[in-house]
C-alpha positions as a printed Julia matrix, in Angstrom:
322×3 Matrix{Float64}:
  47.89   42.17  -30.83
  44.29   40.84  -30.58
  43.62   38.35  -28.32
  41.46   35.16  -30.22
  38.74   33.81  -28.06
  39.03   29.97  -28.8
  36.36   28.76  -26.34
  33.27   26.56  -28.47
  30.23   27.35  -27.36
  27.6    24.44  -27.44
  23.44   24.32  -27.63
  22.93   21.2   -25.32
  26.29   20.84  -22.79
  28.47   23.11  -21.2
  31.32   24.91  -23.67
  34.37   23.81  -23.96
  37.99   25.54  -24.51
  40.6    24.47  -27.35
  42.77   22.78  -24.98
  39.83   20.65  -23.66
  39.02   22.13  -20.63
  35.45   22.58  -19.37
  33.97   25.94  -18.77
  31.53   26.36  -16.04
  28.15   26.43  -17.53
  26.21   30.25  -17.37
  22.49   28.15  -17.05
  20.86   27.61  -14.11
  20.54   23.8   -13.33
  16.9    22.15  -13.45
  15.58   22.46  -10.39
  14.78   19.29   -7.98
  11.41   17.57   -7.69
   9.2    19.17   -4.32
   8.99   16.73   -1.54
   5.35   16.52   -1.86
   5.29   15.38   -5.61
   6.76   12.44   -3.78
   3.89   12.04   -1.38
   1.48   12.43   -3.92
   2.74    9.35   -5.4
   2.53    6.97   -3.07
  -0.36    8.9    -1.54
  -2.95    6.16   -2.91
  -0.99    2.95   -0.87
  -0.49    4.66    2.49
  -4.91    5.83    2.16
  -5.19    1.97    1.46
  -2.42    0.93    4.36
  -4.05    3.2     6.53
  -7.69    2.37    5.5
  -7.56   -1.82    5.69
  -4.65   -2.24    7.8
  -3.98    0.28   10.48
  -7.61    1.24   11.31
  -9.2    -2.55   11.54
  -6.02   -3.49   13.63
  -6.56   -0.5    16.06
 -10.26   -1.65   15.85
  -9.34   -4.99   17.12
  -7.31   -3.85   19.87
  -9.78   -1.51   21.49
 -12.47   -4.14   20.86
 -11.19   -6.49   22.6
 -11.41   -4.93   26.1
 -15.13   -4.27   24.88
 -18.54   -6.83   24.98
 -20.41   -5.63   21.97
 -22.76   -7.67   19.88
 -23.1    -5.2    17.01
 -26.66   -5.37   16.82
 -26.57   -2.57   20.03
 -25.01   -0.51   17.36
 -22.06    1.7    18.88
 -24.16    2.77   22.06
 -23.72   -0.85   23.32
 -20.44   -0.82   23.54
 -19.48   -1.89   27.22
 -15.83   -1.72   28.75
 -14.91   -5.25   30.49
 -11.09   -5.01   30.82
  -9.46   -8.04   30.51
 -12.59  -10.09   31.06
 -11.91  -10.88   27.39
  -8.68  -12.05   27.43
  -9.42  -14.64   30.9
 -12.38  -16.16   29.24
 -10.34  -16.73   25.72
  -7.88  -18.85   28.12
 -10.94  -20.61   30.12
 -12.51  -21.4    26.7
 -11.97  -24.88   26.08
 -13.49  -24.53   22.22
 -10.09  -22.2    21.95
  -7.71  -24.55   23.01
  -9.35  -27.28   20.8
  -9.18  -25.09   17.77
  -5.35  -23.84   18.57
  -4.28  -27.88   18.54
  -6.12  -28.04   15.53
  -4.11  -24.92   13.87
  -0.97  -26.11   15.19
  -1.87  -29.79   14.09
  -2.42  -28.09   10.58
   0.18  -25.95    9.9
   2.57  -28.21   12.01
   2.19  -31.17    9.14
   1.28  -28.96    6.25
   4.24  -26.45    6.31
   7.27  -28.67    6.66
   5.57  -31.4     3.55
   4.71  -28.31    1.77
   8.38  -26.99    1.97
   9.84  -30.84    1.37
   7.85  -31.32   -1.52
   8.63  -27.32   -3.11
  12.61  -28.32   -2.72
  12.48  -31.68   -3.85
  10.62  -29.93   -6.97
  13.15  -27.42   -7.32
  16.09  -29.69   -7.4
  14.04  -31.53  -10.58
  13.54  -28.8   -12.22
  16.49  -26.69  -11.8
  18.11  -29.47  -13.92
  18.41  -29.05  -18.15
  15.45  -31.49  -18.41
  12.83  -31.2   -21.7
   9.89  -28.81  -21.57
  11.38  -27.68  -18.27
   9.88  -24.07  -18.45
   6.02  -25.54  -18.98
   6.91  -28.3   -15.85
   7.43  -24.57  -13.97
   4.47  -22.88  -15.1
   2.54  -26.45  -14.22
   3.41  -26.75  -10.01
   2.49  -22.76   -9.69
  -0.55  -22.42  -11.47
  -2.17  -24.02   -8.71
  -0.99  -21.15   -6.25
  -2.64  -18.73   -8.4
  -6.06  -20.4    -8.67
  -9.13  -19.43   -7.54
  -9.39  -20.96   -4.16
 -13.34  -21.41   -5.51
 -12.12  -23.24   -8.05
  -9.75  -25.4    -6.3
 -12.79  -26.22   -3.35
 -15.05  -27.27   -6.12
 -12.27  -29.76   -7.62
 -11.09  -31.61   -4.62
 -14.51  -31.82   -3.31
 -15.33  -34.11   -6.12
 -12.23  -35.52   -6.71
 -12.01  -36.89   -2.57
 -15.95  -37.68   -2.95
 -16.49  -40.67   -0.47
 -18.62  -41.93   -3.16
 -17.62  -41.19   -6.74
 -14.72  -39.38   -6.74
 -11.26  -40.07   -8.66
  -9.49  -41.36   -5.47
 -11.39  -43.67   -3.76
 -11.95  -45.13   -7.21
  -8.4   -45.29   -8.21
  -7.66  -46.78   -4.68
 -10.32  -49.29   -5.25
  -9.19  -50.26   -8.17
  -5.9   -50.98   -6.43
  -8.01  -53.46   -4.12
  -8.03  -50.81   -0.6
 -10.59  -51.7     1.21
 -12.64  -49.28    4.07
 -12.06  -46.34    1.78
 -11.42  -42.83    3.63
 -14.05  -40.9     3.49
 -12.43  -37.5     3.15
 -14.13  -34.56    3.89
 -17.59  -36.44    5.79
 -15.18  -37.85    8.17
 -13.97  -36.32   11.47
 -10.95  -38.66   11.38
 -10.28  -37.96    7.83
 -11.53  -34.21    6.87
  -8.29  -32.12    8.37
  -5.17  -34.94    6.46
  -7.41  -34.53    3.33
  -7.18  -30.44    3.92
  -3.43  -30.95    4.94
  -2.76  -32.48    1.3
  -5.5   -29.68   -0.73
  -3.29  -27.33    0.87
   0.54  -29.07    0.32
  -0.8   -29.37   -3.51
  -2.07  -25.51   -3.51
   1.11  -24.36   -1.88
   3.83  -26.39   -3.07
   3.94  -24.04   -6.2
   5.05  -21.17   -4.63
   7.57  -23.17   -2.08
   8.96  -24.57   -5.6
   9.2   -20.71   -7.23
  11.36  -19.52   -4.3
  13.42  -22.15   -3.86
  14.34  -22.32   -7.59
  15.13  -18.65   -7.71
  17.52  -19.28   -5.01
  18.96  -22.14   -6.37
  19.58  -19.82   -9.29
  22.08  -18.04   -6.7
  24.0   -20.75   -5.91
  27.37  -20.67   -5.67
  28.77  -22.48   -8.43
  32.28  -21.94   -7.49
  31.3   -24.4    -4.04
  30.23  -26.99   -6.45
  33.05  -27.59   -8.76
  35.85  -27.54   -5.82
  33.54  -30.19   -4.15
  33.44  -32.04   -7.27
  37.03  -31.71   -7.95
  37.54  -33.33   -4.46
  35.18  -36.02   -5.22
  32.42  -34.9    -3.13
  28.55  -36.68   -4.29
  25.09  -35.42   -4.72
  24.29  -36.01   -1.11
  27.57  -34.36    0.6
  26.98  -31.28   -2.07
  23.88  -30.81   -1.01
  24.14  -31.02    2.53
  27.69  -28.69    2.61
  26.51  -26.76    0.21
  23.2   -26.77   -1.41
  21.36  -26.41    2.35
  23.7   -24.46    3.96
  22.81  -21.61    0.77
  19.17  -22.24    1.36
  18.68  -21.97    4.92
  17.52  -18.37    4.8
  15.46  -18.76    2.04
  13.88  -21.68    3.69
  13.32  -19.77    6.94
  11.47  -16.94    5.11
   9.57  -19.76    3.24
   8.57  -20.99    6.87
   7.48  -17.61    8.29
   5.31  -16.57    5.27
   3.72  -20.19    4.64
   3.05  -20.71    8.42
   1.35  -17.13    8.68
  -1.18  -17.61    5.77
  -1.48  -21.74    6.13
  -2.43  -20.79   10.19
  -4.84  -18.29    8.94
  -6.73  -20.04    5.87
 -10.0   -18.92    6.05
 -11.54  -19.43    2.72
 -10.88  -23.26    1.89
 -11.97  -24.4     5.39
 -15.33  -22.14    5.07
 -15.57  -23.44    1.71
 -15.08  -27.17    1.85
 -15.86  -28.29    5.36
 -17.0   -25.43    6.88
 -15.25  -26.31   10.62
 -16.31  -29.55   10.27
 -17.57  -32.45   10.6
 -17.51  -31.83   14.37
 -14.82  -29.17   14.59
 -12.27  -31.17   13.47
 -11.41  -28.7    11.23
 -11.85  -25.49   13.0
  -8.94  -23.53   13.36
  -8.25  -19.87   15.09
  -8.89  -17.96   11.84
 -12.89  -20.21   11.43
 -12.98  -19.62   15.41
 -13.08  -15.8    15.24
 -15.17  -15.74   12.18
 -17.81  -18.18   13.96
 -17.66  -16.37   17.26
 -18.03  -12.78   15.42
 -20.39  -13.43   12.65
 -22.45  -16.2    13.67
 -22.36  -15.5    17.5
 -22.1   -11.7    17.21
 -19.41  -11.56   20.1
 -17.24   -9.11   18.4
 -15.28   -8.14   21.66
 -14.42  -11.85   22.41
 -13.64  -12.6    18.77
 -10.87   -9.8    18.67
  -9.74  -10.78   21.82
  -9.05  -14.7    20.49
  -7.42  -12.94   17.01
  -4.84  -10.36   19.35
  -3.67  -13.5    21.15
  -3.25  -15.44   18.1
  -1.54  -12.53   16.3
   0.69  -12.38   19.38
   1.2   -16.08   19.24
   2.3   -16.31   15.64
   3.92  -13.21   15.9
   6.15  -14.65   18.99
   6.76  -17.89   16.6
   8.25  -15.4    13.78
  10.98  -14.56   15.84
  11.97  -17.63   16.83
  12.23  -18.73   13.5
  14.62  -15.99   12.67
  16.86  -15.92   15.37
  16.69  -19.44   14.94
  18.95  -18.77   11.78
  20.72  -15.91   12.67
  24.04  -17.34   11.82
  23.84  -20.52   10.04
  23.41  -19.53    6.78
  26.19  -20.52    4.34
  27.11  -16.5     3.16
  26.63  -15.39    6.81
């Protein structure tokens, strides 16, 4: 008696019998991607890691047991040890410009994160044209930091700008002067900066307020819990780490603003508003003491870099899904 074959072959998947059961397919199986198709891909971001990252921060570490003025070319490089490092902590300009950093960032960072929540909470409500109100706060994060120079310089103009005309309008007398005063110059960069950063703070927080959980909120409602106890068993609790990564990334880049200090008051008037980051550039660029200049930005990066870690295991364990 002949024996029917009732297997099925098919042209795209592996044949199958008449009672369902899957043969074991005769093809040989696609072979795997090579490792170095891999590399090749991401080939491009580790040159550009490795070309502005790594190399200018080895650079600054072996400079700064160096005196070199740059204009000795790489011949006058001299070895002074840690003559560097002593003179940074003898340098009363440094310590006047690190009370100035920590004056800055100290005010800036926490009003920039109280006003980004307090926007948040607004907006994370079913209130009209709520998407455009979004887009609003954070296009000034995304501005040209030209741009946003140019328009606070006239808008805090001792003379004719917006504010002191609006306040005088009001009937304030012995107008601040802004930017031309000593007293006034860093508070009116402290609020440029809350109104350039706030944006972002607000972005964060709403996406973790999008996280929330809502299970939290309707028991606490159901036992007659308000606004203020939700948010302080609940709504806080949830955003504690996303407020602590919020203060490690906005302290970093508020302590190091370069580009609106150079561009608006330039350290001054005085140095009231030289920081560490307008300290090195002066020293290096103006003063041509490169080895001193990358001594002063390895202590700060040590500094902030100390700070970091406070901040985080400052949280470790306090956060509401911990």
């Amino acid at each position: 008696m002949a024996i029917v074959d009732t297997r099925i072959e098919t042209a795209d998947g592996p044949a199958a019998a008449a009672d369902g059961r899957l043969r074991r397919p005769t093809g040989r199986a696609p072979s795997e991607p090579k490792a170095y198709v891999g590399w090749l891909f991401i080939a491009p971001n580790l040159l550009g890691v490795l070309a502005f990252t790594f190399v200018p921060l080895i650079s600054v570490v072996l400079l700064s047991f160096t005196r070199w003025n740059l204009v000795s070319g790489f011949g006058g490089i001299e070895f002074v040890g840690l003559d560097n490092f002593l003179a940074v902590f003898r340098d009363p300009t440094f310590w006047r410009s690190l009370l100035t950093t920590i004056a800055y960032a100290g005010v800036a960072v926490p009003l920039t994160l109280v006003v980004g929540l307090a926007l948040a909470l607004a907006l994370n409500r079913d209130i009209p044209a709520r998407g455009l109100l979004r887009a609003a706060f954070f296009v000034p994060y995304i501005v040209n930091i030209v741009a946003i120079g140019m328009t606070w310089q006239m808008l805090l103009d001792p003379e004719a700008g917006l504010v002191n005309q609006v306040l005088g309008v009001f009937g304030a007398e012995n107008l601040p002067q802004w930017f031309a005063s000593s007293n006034w110059a860093l508070p009116a960069l402290i609020l440029v900066t809350i109104w350039s950063q706030a944006g972002y703070a607000n972005l964060i927080y709403l996406s973790a307020l999008q996280d929330a959980p809502t299970q939290l909120y309707e028991a606490a409602r159901i036992d007659g819990a308000g606004r203020w106890a939700s948010f302080r068993t609940i709504t806080w609790p949830s955003l504690l780490p996303t407020t602590v990564f919020l203060l490690v990334t906005l302290f970093v880049g508020i302590s190091q603003t370069f580009g609106m200090i150079a561009l608006i008051t330039n350290g001054g008037p005085g140095d009231s508003t030289t920081t560490l980051s307008f300290y090195m550039y002066q020293t290096s660029f103006q003063f041509y003491r490169f080895g001193y200049a990358s001594a002063v930005g390895l202590v700060t990066f040590i500094g902030i870099f100390a700070i970091m870690l406070l901040m985080w295991r400052a949280q470790r364990g306090r956060a509401l899904h911990d």
